[in-house]
One Martini backbone bead per residue (centre of mass of N, CA, C, O) as a GRO file, in nm:
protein
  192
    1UNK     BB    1  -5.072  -6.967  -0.458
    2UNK     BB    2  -5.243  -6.769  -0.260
    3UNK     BB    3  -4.960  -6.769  -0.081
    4UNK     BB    4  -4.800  -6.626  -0.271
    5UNK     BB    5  -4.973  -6.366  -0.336
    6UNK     BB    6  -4.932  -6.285  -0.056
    7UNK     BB    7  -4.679  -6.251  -0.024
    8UNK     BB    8  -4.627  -6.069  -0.205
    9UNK     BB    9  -4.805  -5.824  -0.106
   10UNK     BB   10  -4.659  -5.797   0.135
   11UNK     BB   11  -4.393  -5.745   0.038
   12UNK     BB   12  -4.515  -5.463  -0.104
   13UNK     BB   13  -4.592  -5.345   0.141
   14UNK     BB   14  -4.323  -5.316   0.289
   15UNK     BB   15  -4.160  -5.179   0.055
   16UNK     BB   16  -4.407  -4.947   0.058
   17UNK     BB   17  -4.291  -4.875   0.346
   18UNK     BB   18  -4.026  -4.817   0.349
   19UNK     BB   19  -4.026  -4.614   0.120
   20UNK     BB   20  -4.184  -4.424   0.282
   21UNK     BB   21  -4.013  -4.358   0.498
   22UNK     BB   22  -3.753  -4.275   0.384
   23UNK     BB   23  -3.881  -4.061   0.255
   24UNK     BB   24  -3.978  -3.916   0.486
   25UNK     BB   25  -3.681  -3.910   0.611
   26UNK     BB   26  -3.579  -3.733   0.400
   27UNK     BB   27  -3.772  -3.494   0.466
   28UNK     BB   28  -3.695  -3.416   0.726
   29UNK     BB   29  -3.422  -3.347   0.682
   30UNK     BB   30  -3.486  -3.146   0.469
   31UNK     BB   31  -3.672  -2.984   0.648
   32UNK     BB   32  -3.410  -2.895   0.865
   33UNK     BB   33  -3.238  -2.761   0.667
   34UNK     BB   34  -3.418  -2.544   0.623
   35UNK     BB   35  -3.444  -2.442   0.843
   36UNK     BB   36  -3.175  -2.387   0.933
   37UNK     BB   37  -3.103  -2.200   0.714
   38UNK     BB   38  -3.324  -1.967   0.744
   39UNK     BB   39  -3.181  -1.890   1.060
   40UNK     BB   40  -2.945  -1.823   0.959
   41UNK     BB   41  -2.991  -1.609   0.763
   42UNK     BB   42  -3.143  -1.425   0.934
   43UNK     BB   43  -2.869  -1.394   1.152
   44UNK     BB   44  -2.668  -1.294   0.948
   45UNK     BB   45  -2.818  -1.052   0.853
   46UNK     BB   46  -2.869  -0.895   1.121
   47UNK     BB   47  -2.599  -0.880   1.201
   48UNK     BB   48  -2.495  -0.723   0.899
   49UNK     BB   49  -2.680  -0.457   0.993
   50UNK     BB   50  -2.549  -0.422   1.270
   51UNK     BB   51  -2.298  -0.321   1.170
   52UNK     BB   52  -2.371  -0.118   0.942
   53UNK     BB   53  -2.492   0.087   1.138
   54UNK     BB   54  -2.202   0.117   1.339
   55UNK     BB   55  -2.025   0.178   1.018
   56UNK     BB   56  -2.218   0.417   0.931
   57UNK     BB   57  -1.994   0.664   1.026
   58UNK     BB   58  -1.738   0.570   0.876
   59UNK     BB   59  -1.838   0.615   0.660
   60UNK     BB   60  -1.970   0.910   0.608
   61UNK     BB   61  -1.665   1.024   0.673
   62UNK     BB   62  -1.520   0.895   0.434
   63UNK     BB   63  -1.738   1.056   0.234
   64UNK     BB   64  -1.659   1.292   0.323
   65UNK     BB   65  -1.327   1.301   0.253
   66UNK     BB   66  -1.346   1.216  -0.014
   67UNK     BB   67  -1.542   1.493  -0.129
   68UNK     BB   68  -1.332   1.686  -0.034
   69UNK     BB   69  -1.005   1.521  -0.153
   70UNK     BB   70  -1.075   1.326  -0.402
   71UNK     BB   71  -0.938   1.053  -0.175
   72UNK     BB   72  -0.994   0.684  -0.189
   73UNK     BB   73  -0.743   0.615  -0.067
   74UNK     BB   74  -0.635   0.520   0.275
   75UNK     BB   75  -0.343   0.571   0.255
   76UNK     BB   76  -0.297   0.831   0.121
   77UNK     BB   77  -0.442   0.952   0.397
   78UNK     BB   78  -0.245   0.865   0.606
   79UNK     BB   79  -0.020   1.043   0.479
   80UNK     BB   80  -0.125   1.308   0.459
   81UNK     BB   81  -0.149   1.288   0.789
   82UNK     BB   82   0.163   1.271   0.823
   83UNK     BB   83   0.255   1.540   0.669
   84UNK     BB   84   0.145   1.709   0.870
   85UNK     BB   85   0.294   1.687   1.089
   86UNK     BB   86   0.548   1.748   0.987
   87UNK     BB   87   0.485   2.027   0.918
   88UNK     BB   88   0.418   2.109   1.205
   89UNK     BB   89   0.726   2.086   1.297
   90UNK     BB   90   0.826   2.248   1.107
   91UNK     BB   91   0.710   2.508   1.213
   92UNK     BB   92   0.799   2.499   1.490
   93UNK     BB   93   1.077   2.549   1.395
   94UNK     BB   94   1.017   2.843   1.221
   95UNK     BB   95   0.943   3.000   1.487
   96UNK     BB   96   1.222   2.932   1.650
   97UNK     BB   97   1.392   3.067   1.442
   98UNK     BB   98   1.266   3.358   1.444
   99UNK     BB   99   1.263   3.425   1.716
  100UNK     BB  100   1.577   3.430   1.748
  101UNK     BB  101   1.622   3.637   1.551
  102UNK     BB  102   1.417   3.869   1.672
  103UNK     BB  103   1.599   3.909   1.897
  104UNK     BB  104   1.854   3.976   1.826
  105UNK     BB  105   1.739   4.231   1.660
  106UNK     BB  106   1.724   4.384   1.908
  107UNK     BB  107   1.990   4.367   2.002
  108UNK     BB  108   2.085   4.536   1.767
  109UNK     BB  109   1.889   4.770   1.780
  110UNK     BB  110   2.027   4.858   2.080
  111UNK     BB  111   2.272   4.910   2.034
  112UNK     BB  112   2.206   5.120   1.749
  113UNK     BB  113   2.071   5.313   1.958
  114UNK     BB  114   2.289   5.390   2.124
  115UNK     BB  115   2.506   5.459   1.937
  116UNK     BB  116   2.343   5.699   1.817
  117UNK     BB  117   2.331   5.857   2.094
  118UNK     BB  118   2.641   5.882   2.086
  119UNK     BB  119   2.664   6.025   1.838
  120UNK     BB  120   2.471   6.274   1.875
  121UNK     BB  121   2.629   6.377   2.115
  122UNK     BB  122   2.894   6.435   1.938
  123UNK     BB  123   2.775   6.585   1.708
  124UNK     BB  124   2.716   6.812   1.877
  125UNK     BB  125   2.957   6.877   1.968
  126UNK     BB  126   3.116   6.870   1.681
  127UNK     BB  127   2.938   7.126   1.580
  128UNK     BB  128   3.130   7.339   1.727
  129UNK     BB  129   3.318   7.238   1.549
  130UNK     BB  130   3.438   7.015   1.345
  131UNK     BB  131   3.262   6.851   1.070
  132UNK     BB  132   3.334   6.518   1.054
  133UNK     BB  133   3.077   6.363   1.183
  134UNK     BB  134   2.843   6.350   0.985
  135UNK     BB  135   2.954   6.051   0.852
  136UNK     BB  136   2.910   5.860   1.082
  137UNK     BB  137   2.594   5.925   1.096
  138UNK     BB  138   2.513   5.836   0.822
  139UNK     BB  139   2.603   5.557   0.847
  140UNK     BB  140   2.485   5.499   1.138
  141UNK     BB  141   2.183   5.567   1.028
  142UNK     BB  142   2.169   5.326   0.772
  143UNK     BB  143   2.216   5.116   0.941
  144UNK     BB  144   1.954   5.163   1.121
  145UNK     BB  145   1.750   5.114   0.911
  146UNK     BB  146   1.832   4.820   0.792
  147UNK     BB  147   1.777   4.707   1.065
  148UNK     BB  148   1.486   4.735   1.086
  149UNK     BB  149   1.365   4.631   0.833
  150UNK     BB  150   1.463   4.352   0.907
  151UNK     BB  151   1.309   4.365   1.137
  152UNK     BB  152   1.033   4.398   1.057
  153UNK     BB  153   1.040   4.136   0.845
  154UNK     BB  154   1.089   3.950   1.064
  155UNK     BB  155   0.804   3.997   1.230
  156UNK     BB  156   0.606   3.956   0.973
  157UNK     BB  157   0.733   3.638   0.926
  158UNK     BB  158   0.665   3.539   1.266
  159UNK     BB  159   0.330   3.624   1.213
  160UNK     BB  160   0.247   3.462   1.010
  161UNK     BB  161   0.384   3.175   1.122
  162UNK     BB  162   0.154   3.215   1.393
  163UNK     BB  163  -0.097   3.187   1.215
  164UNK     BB  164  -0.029   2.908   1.077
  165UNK     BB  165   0.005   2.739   1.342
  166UNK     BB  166  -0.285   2.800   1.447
  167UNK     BB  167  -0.405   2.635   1.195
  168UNK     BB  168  -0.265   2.371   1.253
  169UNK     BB  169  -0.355   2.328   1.521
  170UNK     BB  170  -0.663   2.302   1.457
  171UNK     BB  171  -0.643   2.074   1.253
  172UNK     BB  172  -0.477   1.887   1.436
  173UNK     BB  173  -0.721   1.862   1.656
  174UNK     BB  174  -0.939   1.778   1.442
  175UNK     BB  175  -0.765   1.513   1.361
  176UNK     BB  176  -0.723   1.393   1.621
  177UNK     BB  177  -1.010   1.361   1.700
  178UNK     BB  178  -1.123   1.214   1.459
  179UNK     BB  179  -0.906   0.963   1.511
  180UNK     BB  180  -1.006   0.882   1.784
  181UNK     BB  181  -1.284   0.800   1.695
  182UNK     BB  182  -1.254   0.604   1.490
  183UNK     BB  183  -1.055   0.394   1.674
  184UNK     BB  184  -1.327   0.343   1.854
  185UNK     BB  185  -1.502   0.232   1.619
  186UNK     BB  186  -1.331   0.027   1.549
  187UNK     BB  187  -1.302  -0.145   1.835
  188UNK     BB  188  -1.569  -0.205   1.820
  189UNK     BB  189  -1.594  -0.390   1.615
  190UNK     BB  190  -1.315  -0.571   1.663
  191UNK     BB  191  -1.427  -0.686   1.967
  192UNK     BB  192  -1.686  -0.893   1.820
   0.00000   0.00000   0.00000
Protein backbone atom coordinates (compact mmCIF):
# COMPACT_ATOMS: atom_id res chain seq x y z
CA UNK A 1 0.00 0.00 0.00
CA UNK A 2 2.55 2.23 0.74
CA UNK A 3 4.30 1.49 -2.54
CA UNK A 4 0.73 2.27 -4.02
CA UNK A 5 0.85 5.58 -2.45
CA UNK A 6 4.13 6.55 -3.30
CA UNK A 7 3.70 5.62 -6.68
CA UNK A 8 0.77 7.65 -7.38
CA UNK A 9 2.60 10.80 -5.35
CA UNK A 10 5.36 10.31 -7.91
CA UNK A 11 2.43 9.92 -10.80
CA UNK A 12 1.12 13.12 -9.54
CA UNK A 13 4.14 14.72 -9.39
CA UNK A 14 5.24 14.08 -13.21
CA UNK A 15 1.99 15.09 -14.28
CA UNK A 16 2.56 18.26 -12.55
CA UNK A 17 5.96 18.71 -13.42
CA UNK A 18 4.40 17.91 -17.06
CA UNK A 19 1.79 20.72 -16.63
CA UNK A 20 4.09 23.26 -15.60
CA UNK A 21 6.58 22.56 -18.25
CA UNK A 22 3.20 22.76 -20.90
CA UNK A 23 2.44 26.02 -19.00
CA UNK A 24 5.93 27.20 -19.14
CA UNK A 25 6.25 26.26 -22.97
CA UNK A 26 2.92 28.02 -23.86
CA UNK A 27 4.43 31.26 -21.62
CA UNK A 28 7.41 31.49 -23.50
CA UNK A 29 5.36 31.07 -26.85
CA UNK A 30 2.80 33.76 -25.72
CA UNK A 31 5.56 35.94 -24.41
CA UNK A 32 7.83 35.65 -27.98
CA UNK A 33 4.54 36.73 -30.15
CA UNK A 34 3.79 39.44 -27.69
CA UNK A 35 7.50 40.41 -28.57
CA UNK A 36 7.46 39.99 -31.80
CA UNK A 37 3.95 41.85 -32.27
CA UNK A 38 5.47 44.64 -30.06
CA UNK A 39 8.83 45.03 -32.75
CA UNK A 40 6.42 44.56 -35.80
CA UNK A 41 3.96 47.39 -33.91
CA UNK A 42 7.29 49.57 -33.39
CA UNK A 43 8.54 48.97 -37.15
CA UNK A 44 5.13 49.49 -38.83
CA UNK A 45 4.76 53.08 -36.90
CA UNK A 46 8.38 54.18 -37.82
CA UNK A 47 7.69 53.54 -41.29
CA UNK A 48 4.38 55.22 -41.08
CA UNK A 49 5.93 58.74 -39.42
CA UNK A 50 8.66 58.02 -42.41
CA UNK A 51 5.55 58.32 -45.13
CA UNK A 52 3.71 60.82 -43.49
CA UNK A 53 7.15 63.14 -43.13
CA UNK A 54 7.61 62.61 -47.23
CA UNK A 55 4.21 63.13 -48.05
CA UNK A 56 3.97 66.27 -45.98
CA UNK A 57 4.73 68.47 -48.87
CA UNK A 58 1.83 66.83 -51.29
CA UNK A 59 -0.71 67.23 -48.42
CA UNK A 60 0.37 70.66 -47.86
CA UNK A 61 0.11 72.13 -51.25
CA UNK A 62 -2.65 69.97 -52.38
CA UNK A 63 -4.75 71.48 -48.57
CA UNK A 64 -2.77 74.87 -50.36
CA UNK A 65 -4.82 73.92 -53.64
CA UNK A 66 -8.12 72.91 -52.09
CA UNK A 67 -8.07 76.38 -49.64
CA UNK A 68 -7.32 78.63 -52.84
CA UNK A 69 -10.19 76.77 -55.56
CA UNK A 70 -12.40 75.26 -52.37
CA UNK A 71 -12.42 71.98 -54.98
CA UNK A 72 -11.51 69.05 -53.00
CA UNK A 73 -11.63 66.29 -55.81
CA UNK A 74 -8.46 65.34 -56.86
CA UNK A 75 -10.13 64.27 -60.73
CA UNK A 76 -12.05 67.64 -60.78
CA UNK A 77 -8.41 69.29 -60.18
CA UNK A 78 -6.98 67.66 -62.54
CA UNK A 79 -9.81 68.44 -65.91
CA UNK A 80 -9.12 71.97 -64.32
CA UNK A 81 -5.61 71.71 -65.51
CA UNK A 82 -6.63 70.04 -68.29
CA UNK A 83 -8.79 72.97 -69.49
CA UNK A 84 -6.48 75.34 -68.96
CA UNK A 85 -3.99 73.72 -71.50
CA UNK A 86 -6.76 73.77 -73.76
CA UNK A 87 -7.32 77.48 -72.98
CA UNK A 88 -4.09 77.73 -73.75
CA UNK A 89 -3.87 76.71 -77.27
CA UNK A 90 -7.03 78.01 -77.68
CA UNK A 91 -5.59 81.75 -77.05
CA UNK A 92 -2.51 81.07 -79.12
CA UNK A 93 -4.92 80.40 -82.18
CA UNK A 94 -6.69 83.61 -80.96
CA UNK A 95 -3.49 85.73 -80.73
CA UNK A 96 -2.22 84.12 -84.17
CA UNK A 97 -5.59 84.84 -85.91
CA UNK A 98 -5.31 89.00 -84.62
CA UNK A 99 -2.26 88.85 -85.96
CA UNK A 100 -2.96 88.02 -89.31
CA UNK A 101 -6.45 90.02 -89.51
CA UNK A 102 -3.83 93.20 -87.98
CA UNK A 103 -1.39 92.41 -91.11
CA UNK A 104 -4.00 92.45 -93.50
CA UNK A 105 -5.63 95.61 -92.36
CA UNK A 106 -1.82 97.12 -92.18
CA UNK A 107 -2.24 95.96 -95.59
CA UNK A 108 -5.20 97.42 -96.50
CA UNK A 109 -4.14 100.53 -94.96
CA UNK A 110 -1.43 101.27 -97.16
CA UNK A 111 -2.89 100.60 -99.85
CA UNK A 112 -5.65 103.24 -99.35
CA UNK A 113 -3.00 105.76 -97.83
CA UNK A 114 -1.43 105.57 -100.95
CA UNK A 115 -4.74 105.55 -102.73
CA UNK A 116 -5.52 109.22 -100.28
CA UNK A 117 -2.36 110.56 -101.57
CA UNK A 118 -2.99 109.80 -105.51
CA UNK A 119 -6.78 111.41 -104.46
CA UNK A 120 -5.36 114.17 -102.99
CA UNK A 121 -2.71 115.02 -105.47
CA UNK A 122 -6.15 114.57 -108.50
CA UNK A 123 -7.99 116.43 -106.66
CA UNK A 124 -5.51 119.35 -105.84
CA UNK A 125 -5.48 119.21 -109.99
CA UNK A 126 -8.84 118.70 -110.39
CA UNK A 127 -9.54 121.79 -108.15
CA UNK A 128 -7.50 124.25 -110.79
CA UNK A 129 -10.78 122.74 -112.92
CA UNK A 130 -14.34 121.48 -112.34
CA UNK A 131 -15.18 120.37 -108.99
CA UNK A 132 -16.42 117.36 -109.42
CA UNK A 133 -13.25 115.50 -107.24
CA UNK A 134 -14.81 116.43 -104.13
CA UNK A 135 -17.17 113.74 -103.75
CA UNK A 136 -14.84 110.85 -104.30
CA UNK A 137 -12.48 112.45 -101.54
CA UNK A 138 -15.15 112.49 -98.91
CA UNK A 139 -16.44 109.11 -99.84
CA UNK A 140 -12.32 107.84 -99.96
CA UNK A 141 -11.74 109.66 -96.69
CA UNK A 142 -14.35 108.09 -94.77
CA UNK A 143 -13.59 104.91 -96.22
CA UNK A 144 -10.05 104.86 -94.52
CA UNK A 145 -11.34 105.99 -91.29
CA UNK A 146 -13.43 102.94 -90.71
CA UNK A 147 -10.42 101.35 -92.11
CA UNK A 148 -7.81 102.89 -89.30
CA UNK A 149 -10.73 102.75 -86.66
CA UNK A 150 -11.21 98.74 -87.44
CA UNK A 151 -7.36 98.99 -87.31
CA UNK A 152 -6.75 100.55 -84.44
CA UNK A 153 -9.85 97.87 -82.49
CA UNK A 154 -7.76 95.08 -83.88
CA UNK A 155 -4.83 96.38 -82.45
CA UNK A 156 -6.26 96.66 -78.96
CA UNK A 157 -8.07 93.52 -78.65
CA UNK A 158 -4.36 91.67 -80.25
CA UNK A 159 -3.25 93.48 -77.35
CA UNK A 160 -5.50 92.66 -74.84
CA UNK A 161 -5.11 88.69 -75.94
CA UNK A 162 -0.96 89.45 -75.83
CA UNK A 163 -1.41 90.48 -72.12
CA UNK A 164 -4.04 87.47 -71.49
CA UNK A 165 -1.25 85.18 -73.11
CA UNK A 166 1.21 86.35 -71.12
CA UNK A 167 -0.76 85.60 -67.84
CA UNK A 168 -1.58 82.23 -69.09
CA UNK A 169 2.00 81.54 -69.62
CA UNK A 170 2.82 82.51 -66.39
CA UNK A 171 0.23 80.55 -64.42
CA UNK A 172 1.32 77.78 -67.12
CA UNK A 173 4.91 77.45 -66.56
CA UNK A 174 3.69 77.83 -62.80
CA UNK A 175 1.45 75.15 -62.79
CA UNK A 176 3.60 72.71 -65.03
CA UNK A 177 6.12 73.28 -62.58
CA UNK A 178 3.81 72.73 -59.63
CA UNK A 179 3.14 69.17 -61.82
CA UNK A 180 6.86 68.38 -61.79
CA UNK A 181 7.53 68.53 -58.25
CA UNK A 182 4.10 66.76 -57.51
CA UNK A 183 5.24 63.81 -59.81
CA UNK A 184 9.02 63.41 -58.46
CA UNK A 185 7.58 62.99 -54.82
CA UNK A 186 4.65 60.88 -55.89
CA UNK A 187 8.16 58.62 -57.81
CA UNK A 188 9.47 59.02 -54.44
CA UNK A 189 6.98 57.81 -52.41
CA UNK A 190 6.34 54.92 -55.33
CA UNK A 191 9.70 53.95 -55.37
CA UNK A 192 9.95 52.51 -51.59
Amino acid sequence: MQRRIERQRRNAEIAEAAANENKDSSELILRQQLYINKLWNTFMRKKMEKEMKRSQNIDDAFKAIKTATQVTDVQELVRKFLSREQTYSQLLTSVSEAETKIDKLKAANEELSVRLAELTLDSSEASKGPGSGKTAISESDSEILLMRQESDKVKREQQRLSEKFKGINIVNDQVSSWAKRVYQKFGLLTDD
